[in-house]
N, C-alpha and C positions, 0 to 999 in steps of 0.2 A: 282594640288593644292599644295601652298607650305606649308610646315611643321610647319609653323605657323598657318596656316588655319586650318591643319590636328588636331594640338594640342590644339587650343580654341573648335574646333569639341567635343572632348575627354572633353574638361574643362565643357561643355554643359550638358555631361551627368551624370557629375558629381555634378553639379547646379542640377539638379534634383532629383540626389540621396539625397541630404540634404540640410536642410536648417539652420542646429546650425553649432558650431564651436566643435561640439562634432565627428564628425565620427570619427572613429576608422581604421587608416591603418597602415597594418601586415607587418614588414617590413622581409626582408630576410637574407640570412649570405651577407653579404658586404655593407649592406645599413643599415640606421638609420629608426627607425620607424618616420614616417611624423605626423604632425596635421596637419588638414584642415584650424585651428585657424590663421594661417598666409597663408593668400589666394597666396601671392608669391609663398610661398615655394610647396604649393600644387599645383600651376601649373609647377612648376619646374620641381615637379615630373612626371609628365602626357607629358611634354613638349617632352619627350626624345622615349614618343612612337609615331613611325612613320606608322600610319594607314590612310587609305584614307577615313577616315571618313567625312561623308558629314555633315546630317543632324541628328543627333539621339538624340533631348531633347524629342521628344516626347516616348523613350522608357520607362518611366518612367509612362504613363498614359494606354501604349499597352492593350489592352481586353485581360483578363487573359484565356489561353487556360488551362480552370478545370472545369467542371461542378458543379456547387454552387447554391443552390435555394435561390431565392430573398426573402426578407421579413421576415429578421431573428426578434425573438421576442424581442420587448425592455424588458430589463431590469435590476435590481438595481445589483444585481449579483446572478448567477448561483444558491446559496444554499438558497438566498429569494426568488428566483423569484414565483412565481404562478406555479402548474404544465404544462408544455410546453405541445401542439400539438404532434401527434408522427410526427417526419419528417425527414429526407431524408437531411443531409446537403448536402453533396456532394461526388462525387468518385475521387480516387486516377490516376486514370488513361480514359480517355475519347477517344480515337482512338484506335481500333484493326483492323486485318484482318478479310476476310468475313470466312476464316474457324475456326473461333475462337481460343479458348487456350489463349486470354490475362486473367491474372489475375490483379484484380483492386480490391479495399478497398473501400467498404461505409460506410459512416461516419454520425451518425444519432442521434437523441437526442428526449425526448420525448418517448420512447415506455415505456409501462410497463409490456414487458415481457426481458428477462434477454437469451441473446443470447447465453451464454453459457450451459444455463441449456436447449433451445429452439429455434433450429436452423430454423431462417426464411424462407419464399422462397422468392426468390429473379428472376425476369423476365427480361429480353430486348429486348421490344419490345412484343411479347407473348411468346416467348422461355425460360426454364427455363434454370438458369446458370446452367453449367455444373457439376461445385463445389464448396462446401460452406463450410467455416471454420470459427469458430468463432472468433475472434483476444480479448473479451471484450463484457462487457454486451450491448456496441452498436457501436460496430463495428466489419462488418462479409466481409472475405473474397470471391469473388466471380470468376470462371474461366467466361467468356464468352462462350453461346454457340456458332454454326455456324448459319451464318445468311445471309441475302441478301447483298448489296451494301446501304449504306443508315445510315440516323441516327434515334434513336429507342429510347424512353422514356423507365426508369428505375423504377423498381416497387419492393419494400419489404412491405410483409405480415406475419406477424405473431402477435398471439395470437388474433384477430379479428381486430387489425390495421393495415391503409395499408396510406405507403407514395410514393408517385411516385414526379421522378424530371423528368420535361420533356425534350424531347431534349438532354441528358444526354450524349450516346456514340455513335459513328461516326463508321460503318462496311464501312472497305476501301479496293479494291481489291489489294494494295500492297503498301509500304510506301513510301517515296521519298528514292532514292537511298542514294543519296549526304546529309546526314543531321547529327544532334546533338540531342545527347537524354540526356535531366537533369534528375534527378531522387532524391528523399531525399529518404530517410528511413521512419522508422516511429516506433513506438512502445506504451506498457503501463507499466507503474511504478504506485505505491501507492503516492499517497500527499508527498511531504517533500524530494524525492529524486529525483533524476535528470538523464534525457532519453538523449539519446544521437543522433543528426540526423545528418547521413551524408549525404552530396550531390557530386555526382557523375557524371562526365561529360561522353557521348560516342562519342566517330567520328567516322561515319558511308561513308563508302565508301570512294569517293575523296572529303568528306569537308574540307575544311582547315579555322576552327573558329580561326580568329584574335583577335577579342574582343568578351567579355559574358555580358550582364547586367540580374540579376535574381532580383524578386522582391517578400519574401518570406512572405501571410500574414495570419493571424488568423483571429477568429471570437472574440474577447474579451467577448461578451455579453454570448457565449457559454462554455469558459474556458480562465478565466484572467491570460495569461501567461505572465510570466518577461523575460524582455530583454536573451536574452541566450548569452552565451558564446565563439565566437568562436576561434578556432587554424584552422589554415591555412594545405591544407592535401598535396600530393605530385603534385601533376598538378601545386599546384600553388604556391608553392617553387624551382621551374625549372627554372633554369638560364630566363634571358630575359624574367621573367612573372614582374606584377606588382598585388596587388589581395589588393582591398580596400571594407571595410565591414562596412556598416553603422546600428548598433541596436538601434540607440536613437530616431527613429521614433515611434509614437504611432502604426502604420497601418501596422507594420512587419519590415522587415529587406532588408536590398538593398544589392546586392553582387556586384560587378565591378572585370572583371578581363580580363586583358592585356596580349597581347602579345609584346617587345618592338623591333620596326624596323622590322615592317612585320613578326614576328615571331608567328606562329598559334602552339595554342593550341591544345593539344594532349588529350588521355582520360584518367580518373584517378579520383581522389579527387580532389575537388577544395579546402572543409572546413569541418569541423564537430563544428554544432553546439550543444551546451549543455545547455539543454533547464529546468530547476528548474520546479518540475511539482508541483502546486501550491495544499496547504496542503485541499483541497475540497474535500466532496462525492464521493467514488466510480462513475464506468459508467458512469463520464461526459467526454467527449472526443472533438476534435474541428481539420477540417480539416487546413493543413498549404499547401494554396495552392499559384502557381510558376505561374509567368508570366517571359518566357524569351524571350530572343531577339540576335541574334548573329549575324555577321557580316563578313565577309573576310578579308583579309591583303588590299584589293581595295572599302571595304564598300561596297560590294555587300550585302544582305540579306541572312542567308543561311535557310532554314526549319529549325526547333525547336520542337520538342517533349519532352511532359517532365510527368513525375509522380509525383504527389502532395505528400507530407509528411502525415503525421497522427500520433496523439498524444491524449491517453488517461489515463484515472486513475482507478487504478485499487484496490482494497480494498489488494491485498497481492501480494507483487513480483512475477515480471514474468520472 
């Protein structure tokens, strides 16, 4: 393919990443920061990575690998809303080994008991987790126990309420060798101050990721978060990276990040972003869950694993 084809490829996924003249790209020591606003100059940019990318606008649309229950409640916002259903949004982490020991984050809204005063139980499948920490009045950390091969619906009970997501996490007898693990952080801060989340690449074995598209998003109707802030971390200030960040979408944040001239990605920071945690009621919280999608120096597909972020408010610093 020649290196025009390669680099309208790259311009493709970038057509998907936005649609204003607003994204945001991070430029590094010897370059200029670019706008999109002049569609030339943004393919100039992209022009210069030489990947054997075929096809990837559809990364943009990929089914998000994060377990999220459908049928979030409508509403005007969080602090009018009606008192919500207890429920179960979603966990932080969705695939472990069958001998357990993943630890994952549930992320939940709606109960009216207070996690930290009253530590839920929490099941998968009929196993109870191993171990449970509170992180926030509704969000409790849980280890996975040991369990069969197979995937097992997720169940939290406490105070006489009980939310189960089904289908939730995936018991697998051992992960793919060759892969990439995303990972955000997560945490809780009081209204009015600002959480900080990194995201964090892994290369696992012999992958050698060329390109990363990540697609980071929230629940609005659960916790009306603002655009966050990001600075670019050390992965993706490495010679021969390119790392473009789009937050002007309503539905989360797009990441893009290059390798230029077959040059793969290493493990590290990609970004941290800084997320203004909006001045609302304690115990509302809201999963920030990752669809990623990565690629080779030849556009082969590589496996992708990734850990959702999580973000909540917390009535006094933590």
């Amino acid at each position: 393919m020649s290196r025009l084809l390669r680099a309208m490829s790259v311009v493709a996924v970038l057509a998907a990443c936005e649609d204003a003249p607003t994204t945001e790209v991070l430029g590094f020591p010897g370059q200029d920061v670019v706008s999109t606003e002049d569609a030339s100059t943004a393919e100039g940019l992209v022009s210069s990575v030489d990947l054997g990318l075929t096809d990837l606008s559809a990364l943009d649309t990929a089914a998000p690998d994060v377990a999220v229950a459908p049928d979030a409640p409508k509403a005007d916002t969080p602090d009018t809303a009606a008192p919500a259903k207890a429920r179960l949004v979603g966990i932080t982490v969705t695939t472990g080994p069958i001998a357990g020991g993943t630890v994952t984050r549930l992320v939940t809204v709606g109960f009216g008991t207070d996690f930290t005063a009253t530590i839920p139980t929490v099941t998968f499948g009929s196993d109870q987790a191993a171990k449970l920490v509170a992180l926030s009045p509704g969000i409790v950390e849980a280890t996975t126990p040991p369990h069969a091969g197979g995937t097992v619906s997720v169940t939290l009970a406490v105070g006489g309420e009980t939310a189960t997501l089904v289908d939730a996490f995936t018991y697998v007898a051992e992960p793919a060798k060759d892969r990439v693990v995303v990972s955000l952080g997560g945490g809780v801060q009081p209204g009015g101050a600002q959480l900080s989340i990194p995201i964090k690449l892994d290369v696992k074995g012999a992958a050698k990721p060329a390109a990363l598209f990540l697609h980071v998003k929230h629940d609005p109707l659960l916790l009306p978060l603002g655009a966050p802030t990001p600075v670019a971390g050390d992965l993706a200030k490495a010679a021969n990276k390119e790392l473009i960040i789009n937050t002007k979408k309503p539905d989360g944040v797009r990441v893009l990040v290059l390798g230029k001239n077959r040059d793969v990605l290493g493990s590290g920071t990609l970004a941290t972003f800084f997320y203004p945690v909006p001045p609302t009621k304690p115990g509302l919280a809201s999963l920030l869950s990752v669809v990623a999608t990565a690629v080779d120096p030849f556009g082969t597909p590589i496996p992708v694993e990734v850990e959702s972020g999580f973000l909540g408010v917390a009535a006094t610093p933590k």
